[in-house]
DSSP file (Angstrom, degrees, kcal/mol; ACC not computed):
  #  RESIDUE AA STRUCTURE BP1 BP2  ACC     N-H-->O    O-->H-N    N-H-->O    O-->H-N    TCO  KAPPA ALPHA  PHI   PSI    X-CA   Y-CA   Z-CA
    1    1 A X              0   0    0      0, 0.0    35,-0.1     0, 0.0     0, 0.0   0.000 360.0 360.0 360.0 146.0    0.0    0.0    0.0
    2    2 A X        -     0   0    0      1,-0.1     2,-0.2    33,-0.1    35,-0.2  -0.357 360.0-118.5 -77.8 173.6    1.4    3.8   -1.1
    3    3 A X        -     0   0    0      1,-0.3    33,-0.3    31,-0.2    -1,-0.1  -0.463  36.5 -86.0 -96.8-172.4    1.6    6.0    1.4
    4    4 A X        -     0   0    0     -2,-0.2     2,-0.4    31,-0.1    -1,-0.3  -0.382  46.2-173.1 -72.3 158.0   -0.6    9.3    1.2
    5    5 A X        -     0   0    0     -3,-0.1     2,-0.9    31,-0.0    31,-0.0  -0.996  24.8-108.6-141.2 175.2    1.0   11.9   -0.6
    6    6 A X        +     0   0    0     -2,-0.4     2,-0.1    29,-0.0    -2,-0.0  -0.847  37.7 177.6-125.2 137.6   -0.1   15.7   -1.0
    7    7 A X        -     0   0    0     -2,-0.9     2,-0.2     1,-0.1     0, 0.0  -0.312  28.3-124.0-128.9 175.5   -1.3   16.7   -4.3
    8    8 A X     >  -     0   0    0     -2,-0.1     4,-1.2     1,-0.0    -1,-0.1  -0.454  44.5-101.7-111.2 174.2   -2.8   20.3   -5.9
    9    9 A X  H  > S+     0   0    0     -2,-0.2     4,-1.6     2,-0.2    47,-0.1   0.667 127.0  57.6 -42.4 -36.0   -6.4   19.8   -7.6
   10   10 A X  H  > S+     0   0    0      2,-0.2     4,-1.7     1,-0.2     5,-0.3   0.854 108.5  44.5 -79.5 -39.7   -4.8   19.9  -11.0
   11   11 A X  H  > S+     0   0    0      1,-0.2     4,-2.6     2,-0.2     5,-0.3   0.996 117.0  47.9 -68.3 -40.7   -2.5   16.6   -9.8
   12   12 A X  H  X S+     0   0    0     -4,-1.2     4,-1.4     2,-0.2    -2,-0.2   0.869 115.3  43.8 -60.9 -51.7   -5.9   15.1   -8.3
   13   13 A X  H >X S+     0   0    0     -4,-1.6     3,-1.2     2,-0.2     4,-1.1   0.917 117.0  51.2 -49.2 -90.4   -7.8   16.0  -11.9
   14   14 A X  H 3X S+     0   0    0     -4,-1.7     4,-3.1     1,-0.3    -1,-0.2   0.677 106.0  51.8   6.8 -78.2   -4.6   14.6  -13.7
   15   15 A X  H 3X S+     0   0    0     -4,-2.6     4,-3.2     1,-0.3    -1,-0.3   0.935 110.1  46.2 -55.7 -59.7   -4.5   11.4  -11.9
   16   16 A X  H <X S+     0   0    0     -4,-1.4     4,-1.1    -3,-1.2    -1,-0.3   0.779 109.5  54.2 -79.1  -7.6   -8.1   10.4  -12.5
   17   17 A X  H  X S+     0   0    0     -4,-1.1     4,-1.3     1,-0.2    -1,-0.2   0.941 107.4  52.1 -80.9 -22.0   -8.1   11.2  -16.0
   18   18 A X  H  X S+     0   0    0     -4,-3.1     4,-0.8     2,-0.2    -2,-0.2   0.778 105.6  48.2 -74.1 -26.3   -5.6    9.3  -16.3
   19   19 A X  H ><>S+     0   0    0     -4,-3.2     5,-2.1     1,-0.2     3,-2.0   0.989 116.0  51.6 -74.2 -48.7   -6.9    6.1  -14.5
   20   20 A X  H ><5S+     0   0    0     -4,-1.1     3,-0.8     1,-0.2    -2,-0.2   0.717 103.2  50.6 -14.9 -50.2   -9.8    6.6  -16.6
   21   21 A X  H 3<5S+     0   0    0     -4,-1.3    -1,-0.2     1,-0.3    -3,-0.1   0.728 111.5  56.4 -74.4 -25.5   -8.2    7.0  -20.1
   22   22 A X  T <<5S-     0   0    0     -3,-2.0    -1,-0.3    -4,-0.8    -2,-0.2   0.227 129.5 -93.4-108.1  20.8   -6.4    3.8  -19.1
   23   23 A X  T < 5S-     0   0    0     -3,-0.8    -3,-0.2    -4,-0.2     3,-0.2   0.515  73.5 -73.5  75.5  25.0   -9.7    1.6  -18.3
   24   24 A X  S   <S+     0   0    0     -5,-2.1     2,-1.0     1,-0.3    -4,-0.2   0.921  76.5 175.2  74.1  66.7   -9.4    2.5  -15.0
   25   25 A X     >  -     0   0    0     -6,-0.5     4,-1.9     1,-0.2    -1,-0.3  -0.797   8.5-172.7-113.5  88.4   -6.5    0.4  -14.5
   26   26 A X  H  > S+     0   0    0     -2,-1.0     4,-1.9     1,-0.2    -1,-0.2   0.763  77.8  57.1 -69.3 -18.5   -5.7    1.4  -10.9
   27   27 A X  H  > S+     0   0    0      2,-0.2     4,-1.0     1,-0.2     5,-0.3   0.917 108.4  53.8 -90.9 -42.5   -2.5   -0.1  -10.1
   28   28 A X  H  > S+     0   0    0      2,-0.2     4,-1.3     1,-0.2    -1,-0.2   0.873 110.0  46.2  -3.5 -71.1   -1.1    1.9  -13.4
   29   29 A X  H >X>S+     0   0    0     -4,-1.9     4,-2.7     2,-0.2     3,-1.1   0.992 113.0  53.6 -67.4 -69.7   -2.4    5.2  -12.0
   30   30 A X  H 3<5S+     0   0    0     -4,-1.9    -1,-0.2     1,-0.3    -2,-0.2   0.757 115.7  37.5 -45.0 -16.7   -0.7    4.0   -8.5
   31   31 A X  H 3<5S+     0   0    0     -4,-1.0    -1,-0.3    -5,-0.2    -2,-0.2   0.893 112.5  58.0 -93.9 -36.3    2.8    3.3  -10.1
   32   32 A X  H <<5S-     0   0    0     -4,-1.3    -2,-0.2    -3,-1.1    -3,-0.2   0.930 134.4  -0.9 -58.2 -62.2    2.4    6.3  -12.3
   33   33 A X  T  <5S-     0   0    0     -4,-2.7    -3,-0.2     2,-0.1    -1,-0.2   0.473  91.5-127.0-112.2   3.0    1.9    9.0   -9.0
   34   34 A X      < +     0   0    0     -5,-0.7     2,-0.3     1,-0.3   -31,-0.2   0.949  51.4 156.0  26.9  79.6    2.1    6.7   -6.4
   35   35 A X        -     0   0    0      1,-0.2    -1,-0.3   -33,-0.1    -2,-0.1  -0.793  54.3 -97.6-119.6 153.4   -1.2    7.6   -4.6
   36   36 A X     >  -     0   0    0     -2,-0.3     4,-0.9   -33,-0.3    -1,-0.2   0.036  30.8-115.6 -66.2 174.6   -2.6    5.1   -2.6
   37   37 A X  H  > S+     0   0    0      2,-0.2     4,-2.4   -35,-0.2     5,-0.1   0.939 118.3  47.7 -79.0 -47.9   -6.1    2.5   -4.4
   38   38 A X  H  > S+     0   0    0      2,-0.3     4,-0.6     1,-0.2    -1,-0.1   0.501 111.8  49.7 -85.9 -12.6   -8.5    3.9   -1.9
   39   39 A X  H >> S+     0   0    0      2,-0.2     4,-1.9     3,-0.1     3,-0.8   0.832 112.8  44.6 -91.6 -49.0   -7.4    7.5   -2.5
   40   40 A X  H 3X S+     0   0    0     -4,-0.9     4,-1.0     1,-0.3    -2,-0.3   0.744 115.1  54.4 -70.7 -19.6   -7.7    7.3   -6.1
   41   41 A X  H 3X S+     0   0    0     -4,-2.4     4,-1.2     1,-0.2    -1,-0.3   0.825 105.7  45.3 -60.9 -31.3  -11.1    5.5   -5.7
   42   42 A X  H <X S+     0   0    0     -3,-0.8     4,-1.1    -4,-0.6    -2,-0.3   0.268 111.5  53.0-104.7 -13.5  -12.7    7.5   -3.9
   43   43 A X  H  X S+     0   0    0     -4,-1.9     4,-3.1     3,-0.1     5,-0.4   0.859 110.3  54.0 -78.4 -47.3  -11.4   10.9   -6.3
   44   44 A X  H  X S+     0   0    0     -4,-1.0     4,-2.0     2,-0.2    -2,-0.2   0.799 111.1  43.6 -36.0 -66.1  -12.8    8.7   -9.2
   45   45 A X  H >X S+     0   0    0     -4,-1.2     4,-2.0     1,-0.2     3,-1.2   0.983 117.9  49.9 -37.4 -71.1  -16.7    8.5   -7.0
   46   46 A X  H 3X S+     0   0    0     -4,-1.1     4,-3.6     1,-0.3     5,-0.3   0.750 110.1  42.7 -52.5 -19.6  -16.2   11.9   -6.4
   47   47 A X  H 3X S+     0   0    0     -4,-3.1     4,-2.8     1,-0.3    -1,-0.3   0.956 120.3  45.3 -75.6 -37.9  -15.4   13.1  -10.2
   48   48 A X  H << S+     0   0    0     -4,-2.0    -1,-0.3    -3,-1.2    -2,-0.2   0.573 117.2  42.6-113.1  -7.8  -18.3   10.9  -11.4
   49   49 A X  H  < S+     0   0    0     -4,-2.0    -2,-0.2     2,-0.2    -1,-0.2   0.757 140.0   7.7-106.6 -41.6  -21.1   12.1   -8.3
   50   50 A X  H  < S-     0   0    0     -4,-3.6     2,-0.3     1,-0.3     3,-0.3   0.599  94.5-119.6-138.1  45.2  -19.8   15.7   -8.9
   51   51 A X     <  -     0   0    0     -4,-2.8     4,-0.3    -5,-0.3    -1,-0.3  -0.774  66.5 -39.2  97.5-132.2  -17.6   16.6  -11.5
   52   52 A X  S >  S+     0   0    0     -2,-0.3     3,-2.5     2,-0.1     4,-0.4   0.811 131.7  65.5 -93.9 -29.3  -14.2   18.2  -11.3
   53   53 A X  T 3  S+     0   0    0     -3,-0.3    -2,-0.1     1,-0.2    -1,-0.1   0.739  90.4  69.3 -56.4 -16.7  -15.4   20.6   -8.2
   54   54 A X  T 3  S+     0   0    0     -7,-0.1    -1,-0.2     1,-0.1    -2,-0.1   0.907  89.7  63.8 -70.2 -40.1  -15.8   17.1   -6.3
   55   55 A X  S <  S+     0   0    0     -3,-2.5    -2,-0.2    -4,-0.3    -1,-0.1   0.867  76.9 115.9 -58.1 -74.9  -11.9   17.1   -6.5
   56   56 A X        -     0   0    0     -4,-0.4     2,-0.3     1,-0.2    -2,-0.0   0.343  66.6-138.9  44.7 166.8  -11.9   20.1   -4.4
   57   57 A X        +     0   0    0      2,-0.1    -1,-0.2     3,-0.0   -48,-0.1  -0.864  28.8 173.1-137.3 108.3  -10.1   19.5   -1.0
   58   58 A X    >   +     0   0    0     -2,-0.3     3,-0.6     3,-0.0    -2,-0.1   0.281  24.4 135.6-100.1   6.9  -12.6   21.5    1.4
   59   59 A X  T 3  S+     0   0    0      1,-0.2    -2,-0.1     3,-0.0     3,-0.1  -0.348  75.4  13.6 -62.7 156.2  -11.0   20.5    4.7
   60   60 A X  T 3  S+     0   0    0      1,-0.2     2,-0.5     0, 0.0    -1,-0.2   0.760  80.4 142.1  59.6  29.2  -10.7   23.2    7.0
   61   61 A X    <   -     0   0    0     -3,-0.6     2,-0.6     0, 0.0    -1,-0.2  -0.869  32.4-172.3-121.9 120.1  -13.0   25.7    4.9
   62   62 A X        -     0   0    0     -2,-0.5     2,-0.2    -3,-0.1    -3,-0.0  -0.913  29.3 -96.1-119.8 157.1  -15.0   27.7    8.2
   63   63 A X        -     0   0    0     -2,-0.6     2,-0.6     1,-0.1     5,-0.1  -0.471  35.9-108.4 -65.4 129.7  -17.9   30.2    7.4
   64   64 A X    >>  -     0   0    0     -2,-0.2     3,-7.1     1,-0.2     2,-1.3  -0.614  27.2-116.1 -92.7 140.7  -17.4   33.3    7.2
   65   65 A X  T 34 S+     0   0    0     -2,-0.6    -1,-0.2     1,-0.4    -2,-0.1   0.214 117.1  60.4 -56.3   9.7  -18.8   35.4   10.1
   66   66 A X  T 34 S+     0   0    0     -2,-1.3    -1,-0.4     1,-0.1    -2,-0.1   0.236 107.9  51.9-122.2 -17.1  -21.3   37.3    8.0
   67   67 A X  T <4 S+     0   0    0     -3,-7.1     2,-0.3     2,-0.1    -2,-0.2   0.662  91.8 104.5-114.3   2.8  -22.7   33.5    7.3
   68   68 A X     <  -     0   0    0     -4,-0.5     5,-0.1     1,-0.1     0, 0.0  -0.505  69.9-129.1 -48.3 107.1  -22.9   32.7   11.1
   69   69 A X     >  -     0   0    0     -2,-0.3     4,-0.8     1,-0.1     5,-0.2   0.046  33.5-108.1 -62.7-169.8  -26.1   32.5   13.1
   70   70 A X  T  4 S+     0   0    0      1,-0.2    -1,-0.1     2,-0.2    -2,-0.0   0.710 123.0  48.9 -99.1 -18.3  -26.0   34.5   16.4
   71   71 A X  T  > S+     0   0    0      2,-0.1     4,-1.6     3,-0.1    -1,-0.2   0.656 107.5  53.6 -88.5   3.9  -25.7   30.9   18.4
   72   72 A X  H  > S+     0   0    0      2,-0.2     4,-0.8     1,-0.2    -2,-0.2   0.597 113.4  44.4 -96.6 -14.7  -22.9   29.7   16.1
   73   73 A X  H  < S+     0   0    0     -4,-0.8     4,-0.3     2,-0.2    -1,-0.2   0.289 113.7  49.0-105.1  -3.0  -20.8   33.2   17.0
   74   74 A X  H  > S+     0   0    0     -5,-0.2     4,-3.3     2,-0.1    -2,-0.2   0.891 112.0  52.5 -98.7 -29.7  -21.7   32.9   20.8
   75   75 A X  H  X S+     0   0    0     -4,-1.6     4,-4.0     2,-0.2    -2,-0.2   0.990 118.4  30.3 -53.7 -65.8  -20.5   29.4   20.5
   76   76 A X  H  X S+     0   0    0     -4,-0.8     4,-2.5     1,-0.2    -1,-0.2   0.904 115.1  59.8 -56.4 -19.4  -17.0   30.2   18.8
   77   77 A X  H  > S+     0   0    0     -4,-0.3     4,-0.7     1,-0.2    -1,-0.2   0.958 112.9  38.6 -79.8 -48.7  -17.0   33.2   20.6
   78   78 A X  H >X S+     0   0    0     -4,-3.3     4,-1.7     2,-0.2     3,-0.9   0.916 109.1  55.9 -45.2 -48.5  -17.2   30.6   24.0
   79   79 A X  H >X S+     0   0    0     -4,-4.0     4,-1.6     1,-0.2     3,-0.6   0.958 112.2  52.1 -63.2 -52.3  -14.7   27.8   22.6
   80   80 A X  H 3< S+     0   0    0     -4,-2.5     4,-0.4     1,-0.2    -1,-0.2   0.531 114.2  38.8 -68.1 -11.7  -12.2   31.4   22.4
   81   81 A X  H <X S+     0   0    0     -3,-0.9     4,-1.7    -4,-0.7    -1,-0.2   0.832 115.0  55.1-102.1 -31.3  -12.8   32.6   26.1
   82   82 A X  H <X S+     0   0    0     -4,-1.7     4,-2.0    -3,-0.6    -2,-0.2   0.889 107.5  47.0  -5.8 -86.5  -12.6   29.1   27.2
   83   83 A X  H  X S+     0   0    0     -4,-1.6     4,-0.8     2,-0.2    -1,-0.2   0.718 113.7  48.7 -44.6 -37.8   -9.2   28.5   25.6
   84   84 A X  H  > S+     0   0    0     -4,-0.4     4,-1.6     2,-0.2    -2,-0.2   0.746  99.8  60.8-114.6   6.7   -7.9   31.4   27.0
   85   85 A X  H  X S+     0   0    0     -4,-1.7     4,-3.0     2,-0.2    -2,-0.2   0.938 110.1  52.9 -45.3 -68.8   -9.3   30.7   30.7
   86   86 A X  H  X S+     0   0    0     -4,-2.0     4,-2.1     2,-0.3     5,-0.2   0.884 107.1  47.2 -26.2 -55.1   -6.9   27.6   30.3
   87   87 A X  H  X S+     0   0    0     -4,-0.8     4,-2.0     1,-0.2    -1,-0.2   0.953 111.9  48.9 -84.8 -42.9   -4.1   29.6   29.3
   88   88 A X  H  X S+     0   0    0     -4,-1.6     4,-1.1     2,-0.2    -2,-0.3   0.769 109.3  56.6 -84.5 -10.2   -4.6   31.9   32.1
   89   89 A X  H  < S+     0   0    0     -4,-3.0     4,-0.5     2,-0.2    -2,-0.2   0.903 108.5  41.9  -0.3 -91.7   -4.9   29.0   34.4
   90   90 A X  H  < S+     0   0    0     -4,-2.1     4,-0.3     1,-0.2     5,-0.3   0.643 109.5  59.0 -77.6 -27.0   -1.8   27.5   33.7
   91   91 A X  H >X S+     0   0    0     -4,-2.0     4,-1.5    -5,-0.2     3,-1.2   0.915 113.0  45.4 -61.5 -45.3   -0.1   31.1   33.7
   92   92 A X  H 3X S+     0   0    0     -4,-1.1     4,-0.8     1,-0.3    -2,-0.2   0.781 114.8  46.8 -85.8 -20.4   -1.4   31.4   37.5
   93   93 A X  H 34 S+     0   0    0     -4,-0.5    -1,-0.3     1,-0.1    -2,-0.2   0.262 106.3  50.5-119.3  50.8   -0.5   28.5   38.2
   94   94 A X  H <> S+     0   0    0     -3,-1.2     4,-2.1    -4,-0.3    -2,-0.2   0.404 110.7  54.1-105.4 -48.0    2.9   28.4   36.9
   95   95 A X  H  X S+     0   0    0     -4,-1.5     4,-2.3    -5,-0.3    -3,-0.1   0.852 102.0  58.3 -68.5 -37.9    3.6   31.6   38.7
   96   96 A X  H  X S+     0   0    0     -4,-0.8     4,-1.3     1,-0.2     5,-0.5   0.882 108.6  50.8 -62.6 -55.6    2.3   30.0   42.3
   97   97 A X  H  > S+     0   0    0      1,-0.2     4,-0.9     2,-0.2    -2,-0.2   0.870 106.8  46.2 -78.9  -8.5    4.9   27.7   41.6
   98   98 A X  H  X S+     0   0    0     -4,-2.1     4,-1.5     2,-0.2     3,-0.3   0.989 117.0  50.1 -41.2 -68.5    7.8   30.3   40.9
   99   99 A X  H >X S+     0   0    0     -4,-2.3     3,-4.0     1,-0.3     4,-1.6   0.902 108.3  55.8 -42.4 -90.1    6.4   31.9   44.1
  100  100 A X  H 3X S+     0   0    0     -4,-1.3     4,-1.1     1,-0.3    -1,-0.3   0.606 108.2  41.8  13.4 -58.3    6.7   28.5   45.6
  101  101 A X  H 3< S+     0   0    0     -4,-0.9    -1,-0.3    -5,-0.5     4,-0.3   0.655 110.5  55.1-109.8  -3.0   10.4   27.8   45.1
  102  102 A X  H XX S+     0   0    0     -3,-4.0     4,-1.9    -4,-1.5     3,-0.6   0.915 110.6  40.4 -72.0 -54.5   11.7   30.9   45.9
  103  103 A X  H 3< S+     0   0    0     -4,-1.6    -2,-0.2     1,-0.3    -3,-0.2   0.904 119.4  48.3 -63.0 -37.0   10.3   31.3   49.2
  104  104 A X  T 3< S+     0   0    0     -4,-1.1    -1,-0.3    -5,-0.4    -2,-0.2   0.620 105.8  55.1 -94.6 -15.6   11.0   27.8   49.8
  105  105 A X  T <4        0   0    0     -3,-0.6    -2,-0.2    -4,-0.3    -1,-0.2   0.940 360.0 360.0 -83.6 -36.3   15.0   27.9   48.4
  106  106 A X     <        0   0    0     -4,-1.9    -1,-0.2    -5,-0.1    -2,-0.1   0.364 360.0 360.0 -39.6 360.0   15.4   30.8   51.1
């Protein structure tokens, strides 16, 4: 089995036309760019349920805050006070222990 590799849209595009053109002769395509069977099956579903946009890689795509409802910004707006409750946490107690080994090296 290949290992993953990371590819543009145009290599993804590429790659399935090319198993295609070739009777969809995977292990070809796998020697050819050495992508994995299961990656290049699954672009092959996507091209053929929706076209070339299916190649797309949309991980990591967030909404932009103009398309955000008003609980979907109190949420992020939470996760970010949250996170940085945590941070100031560990700052306070990091500091206790400064305190901590001074007084106590004396």
């Amino acid at each position: 089995m290949s290992k993953g590799i990371k590819t543009t849209h145009a290599q993804r595009v590429e790659i399935v036309t090319f198993c295609i053109e070739n009777g969809r002769n995977y292990n070809l395509a796998i020697e050819e760019y050495g992508v994995s069977y299961q990656q290049i099956y699954s672009w092959i579903r996507k091209y053929e349920s929706e076209g070339v946009d299916g190649l797309a890689d949309g991980r990591g795509r967030t909404k932009p805050e103009s398309e955000l409802s008003e609980t979907e910004k109190l949420k992020a707006e939470n996760k970010l006070l949250e996170a940085r409750n945590r941070d100031l946490e560990m700052e306070n107690a990091l500091l206790k222990k400064v305190r901590s080994l001074r007084e106590g090296g004396r």
